[in-house]
N, C-alpha and C positions, 0 to 999 in steps of 0.2 A: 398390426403393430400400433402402440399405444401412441400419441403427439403430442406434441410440447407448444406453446407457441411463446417464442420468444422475443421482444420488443426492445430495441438496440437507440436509446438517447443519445446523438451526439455520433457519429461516422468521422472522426478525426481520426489520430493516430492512435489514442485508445478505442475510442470505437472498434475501428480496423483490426486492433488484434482480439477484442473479444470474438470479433464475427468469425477470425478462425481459428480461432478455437472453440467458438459451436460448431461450427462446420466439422471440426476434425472429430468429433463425438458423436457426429447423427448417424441414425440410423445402426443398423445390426454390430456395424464395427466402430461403432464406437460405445455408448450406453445403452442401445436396443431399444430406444425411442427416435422418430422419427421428429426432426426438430423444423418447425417452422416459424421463417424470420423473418423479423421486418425492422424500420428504424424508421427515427422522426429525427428533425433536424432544419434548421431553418431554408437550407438549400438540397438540392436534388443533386447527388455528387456520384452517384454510378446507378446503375439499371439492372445489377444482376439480385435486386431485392428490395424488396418493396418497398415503397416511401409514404411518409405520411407528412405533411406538414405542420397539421397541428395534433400537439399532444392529445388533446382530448379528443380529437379523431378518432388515433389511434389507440386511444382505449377503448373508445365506443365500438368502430369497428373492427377492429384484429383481435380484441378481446386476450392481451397477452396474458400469460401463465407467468411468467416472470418479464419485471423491466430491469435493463441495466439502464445505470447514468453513469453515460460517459461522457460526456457535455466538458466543456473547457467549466477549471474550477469555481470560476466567480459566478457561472448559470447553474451550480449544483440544486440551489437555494430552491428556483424558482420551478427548477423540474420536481425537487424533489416535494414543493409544496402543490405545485399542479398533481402531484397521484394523490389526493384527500380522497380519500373514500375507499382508493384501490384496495382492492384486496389478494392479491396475491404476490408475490415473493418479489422483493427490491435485492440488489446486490450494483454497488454503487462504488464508483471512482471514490481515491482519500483525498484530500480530506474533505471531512461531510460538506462543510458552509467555508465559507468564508468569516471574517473579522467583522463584517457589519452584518451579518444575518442574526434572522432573528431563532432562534434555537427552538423556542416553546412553539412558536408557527410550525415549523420542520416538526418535529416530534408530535403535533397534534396529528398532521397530514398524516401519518405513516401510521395512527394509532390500528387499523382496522386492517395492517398487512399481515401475511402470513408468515412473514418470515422476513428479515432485513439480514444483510451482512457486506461490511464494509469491503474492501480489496486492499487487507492488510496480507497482501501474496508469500511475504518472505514467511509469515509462519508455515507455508506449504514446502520451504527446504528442508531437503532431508539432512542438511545441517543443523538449522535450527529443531527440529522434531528429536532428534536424537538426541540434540543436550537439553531440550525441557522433560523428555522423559528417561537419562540419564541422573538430574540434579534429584527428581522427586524418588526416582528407583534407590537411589545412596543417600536419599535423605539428607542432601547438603542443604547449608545456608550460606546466601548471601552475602560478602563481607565488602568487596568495593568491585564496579565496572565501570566502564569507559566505552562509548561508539562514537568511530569517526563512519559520519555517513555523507557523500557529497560527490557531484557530479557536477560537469560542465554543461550551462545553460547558459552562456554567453551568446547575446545576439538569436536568442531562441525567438521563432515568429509566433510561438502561441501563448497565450494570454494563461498569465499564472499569478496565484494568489501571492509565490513568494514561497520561500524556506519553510512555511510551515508545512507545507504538502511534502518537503523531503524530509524533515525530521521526525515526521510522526512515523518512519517504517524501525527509527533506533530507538525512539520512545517506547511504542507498542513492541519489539522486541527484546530490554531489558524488564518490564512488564512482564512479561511473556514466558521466559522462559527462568525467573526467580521463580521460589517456592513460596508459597503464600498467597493469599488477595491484599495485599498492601499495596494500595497505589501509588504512582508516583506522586510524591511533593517536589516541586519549584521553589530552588530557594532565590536563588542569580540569574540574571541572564544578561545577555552583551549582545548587540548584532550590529550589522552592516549592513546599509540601503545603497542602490546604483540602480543606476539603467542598464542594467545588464539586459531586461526584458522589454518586448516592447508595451508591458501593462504600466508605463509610469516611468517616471524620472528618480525616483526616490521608493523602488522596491527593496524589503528587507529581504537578501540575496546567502545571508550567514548570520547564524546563532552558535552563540557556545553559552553552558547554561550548568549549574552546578543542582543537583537534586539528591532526596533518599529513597529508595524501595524500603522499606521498614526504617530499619537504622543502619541503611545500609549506603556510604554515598555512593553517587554514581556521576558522574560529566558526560556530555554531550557538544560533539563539535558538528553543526550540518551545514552546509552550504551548495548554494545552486553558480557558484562561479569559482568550484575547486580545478580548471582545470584538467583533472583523470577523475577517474570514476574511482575512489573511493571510499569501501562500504567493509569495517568491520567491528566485532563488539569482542570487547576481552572483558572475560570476569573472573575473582579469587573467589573461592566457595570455601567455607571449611564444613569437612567431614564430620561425624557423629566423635568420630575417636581424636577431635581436636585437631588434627591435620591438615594443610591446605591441598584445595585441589584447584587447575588453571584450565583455561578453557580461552580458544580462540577462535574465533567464526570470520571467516572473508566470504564476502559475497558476489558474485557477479562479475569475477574478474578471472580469468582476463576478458568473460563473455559474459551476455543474459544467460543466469540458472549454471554457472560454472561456481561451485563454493564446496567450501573445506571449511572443516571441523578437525581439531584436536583438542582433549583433554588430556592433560594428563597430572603428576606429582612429581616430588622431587626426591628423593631418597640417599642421601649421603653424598649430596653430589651429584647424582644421578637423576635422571629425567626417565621418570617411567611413564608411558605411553597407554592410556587408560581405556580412551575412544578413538577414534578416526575414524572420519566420512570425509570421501573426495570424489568431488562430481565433475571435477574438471575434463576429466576424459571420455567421458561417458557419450554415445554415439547416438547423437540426435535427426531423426528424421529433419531435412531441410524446412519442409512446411511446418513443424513447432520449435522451431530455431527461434528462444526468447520467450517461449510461452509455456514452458514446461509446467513451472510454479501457475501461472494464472489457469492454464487448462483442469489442473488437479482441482482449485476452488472452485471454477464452472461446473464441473462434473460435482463437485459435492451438494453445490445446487441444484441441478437436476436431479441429483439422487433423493434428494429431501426434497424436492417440491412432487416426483412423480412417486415415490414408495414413502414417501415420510421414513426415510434412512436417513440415523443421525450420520452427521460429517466425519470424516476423517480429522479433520482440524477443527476444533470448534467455532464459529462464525463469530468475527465481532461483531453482536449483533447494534440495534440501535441504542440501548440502555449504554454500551461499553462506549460504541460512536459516540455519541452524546457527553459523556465523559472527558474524552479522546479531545474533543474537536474546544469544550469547556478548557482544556488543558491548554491547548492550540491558542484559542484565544487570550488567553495569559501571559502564554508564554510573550505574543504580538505586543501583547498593551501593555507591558510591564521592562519591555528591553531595553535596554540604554543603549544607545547606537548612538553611531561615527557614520558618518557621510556626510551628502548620498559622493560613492565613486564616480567617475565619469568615463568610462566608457567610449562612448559617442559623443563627446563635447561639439559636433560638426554634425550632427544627424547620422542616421544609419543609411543603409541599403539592408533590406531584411530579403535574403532569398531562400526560396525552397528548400527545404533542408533536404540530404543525400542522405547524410549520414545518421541512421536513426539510432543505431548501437553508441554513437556517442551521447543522446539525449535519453538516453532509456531511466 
């Protein structure tokens, strides 16, 4: 059997769920490659695989076939400038950099890999895949959308850039699944800073931001101190025969990889029902509880790094990252904000988190 060798940046809570979901792929029952792992990371935090201290270590000796970086968002930079030279397949936490990184650095480091792609997962729902290859099959166009995307990260212990890491999966998703290569334009944005996190007193924690896909507006509400986990994108398309058609996508709710799709129109009154996809019910094996979407990108990675088999979803690769993250940083330096909130006007107590389905 042919081997993989796969090299794991960062063993946190992303870390942790790529590892199994390599694990759930190896070997005969999973992709018919035999996968071997290791990780690097500033500390030694379990034993059942192998550790490296220093990056360059571990390229020197494990000699991986593909790196992930999972590293908490503010070290993406520095991991991802430490692979210069590397040559073989990166697939990387979103978003790419942070606000003070330096982009041309990153993009030089990366010039000589074999393949880059971001961990834009939600294009892996069979929600979302249905309505970008329903829109292009009926030949619609874009005429106005809307994502509220936003999760509770209140009092979260790990260190986060901020709102831009949650708003780039609604960004890259009305992106995504419009007809065209039109990219998004920024025209507004608004946001709000707090110590919600323990990376600062004054983190931007919500954006709402007004933009076009062609000539098409669109809004954006995102936020990391919504509270419930709310993630969904509504678009109007009109048809060829002038017609509107609607479409609604919820993500992740009421669980990780639980999402629904309808499209449909309106006829005299009537609501005709065009598409539907509902994954809400769908009977998941315990051990890929929350990993369903991230497993299907893994696997398209190994498929493409061991058969040079294109993806099932096409990879955001670095040219679109780079874009993406240009966008990110705009969107940061350009906000008008209200704060910062306070939170913890008294200090915190930041403990272990239990509940990882609420920080997902």
């Amino acid at each position: 059997m042919n081997k993989l060798k796969v090299l794991i940046a960062g063993m946190g809570y992303a870390g942790s769920r790529f590892l199994t979901a390599l694990r759930s792929l190896d070997g005969p029952q999973g992709i018919g490659v035999h996968l071997e792992l290791a990780y690097h990371a500033r500390h030694e935090t379990r034993e059942d695989i192998e550790y490296f201290a220093s990056l360059k270590q571990a390229l020197a000796d494990f000699t991986p076939d593909v790196v992930i970086v999972a590293v908490t968002d503010s070290a993406h930079a520095e991991i991802l400038t430490g692979l210069a030279g590397y040559e073989g397949f990166v697939l990387a936490e979103k978003p790419l950099t942070s606000l003070q990184d330096d982009l041309d650095v990153v993009a030089t480091s990366l010039e000589h890999t074999q393949g880059f792609a971001l961990d834009l997962v939600e294009r892996y729902s069979d929600a979302t895949m249905a309505l970008r290859d329903y829109v292009r099959r009926h030949d619609l166009s874009l005429v106005r959308a809307h994502a509220t995307w936003g999760k509770d990260r209140i009092n979260d212990h790990r260190p986060t850039v901020g709102v831009t890491s949650e708003v780039i999966h609604s960004l890259d998703l009305l992106r995504w699944v419009a007809p065209g290569t039109d990219a998004i334009a920024v025209r507004d944005v608004v946001g709000v800073t707090s110590d919600f996190s323990i990376s600062g007193e004054a983190v931007l924690d919500s954006v709402a931001l007004t933009a076009t896909v062609g000539e098409a507006p669109v809004t954006v509400y995102s936020s990391f101190t919504n509270i419930t986990r709310q993630r969904t994108v509504d678009c109007t398309f009109r048809a060829p025969d002038g017609r509107l058609v609607y479409a609604t996508a919820i993500y992740d709710t009421p669980v990780w990889d639980a999402d629904y799709l309808r499209i449909w129109r309106r006829e005299q009154g009537n609501e005709e029902t065009l598409c539907e996809i509902d994954t809400r019910r769908d009977q998941v094996p315990d051990h890929l509880r929350a990993i369903v979407k991230l497993r299907r990108l893994v696997a398209d990675v190994l498929h493409y790094v061991q058969r040079s088999e294109a993806p099932q979803v096409a990879f955001a690769d670095l040219t679109e990252s780079l874009q993406l993250q240009r966008l990110l940083n705009d969107i940061e330096r350009t906000a008008h904000v209200t704060g910062p909130a306070r939170y913890f006007p008294h200090g915190r107590d930041v403990t272990t988190e239990v509940d990882w389905e609420r920080l997902g």
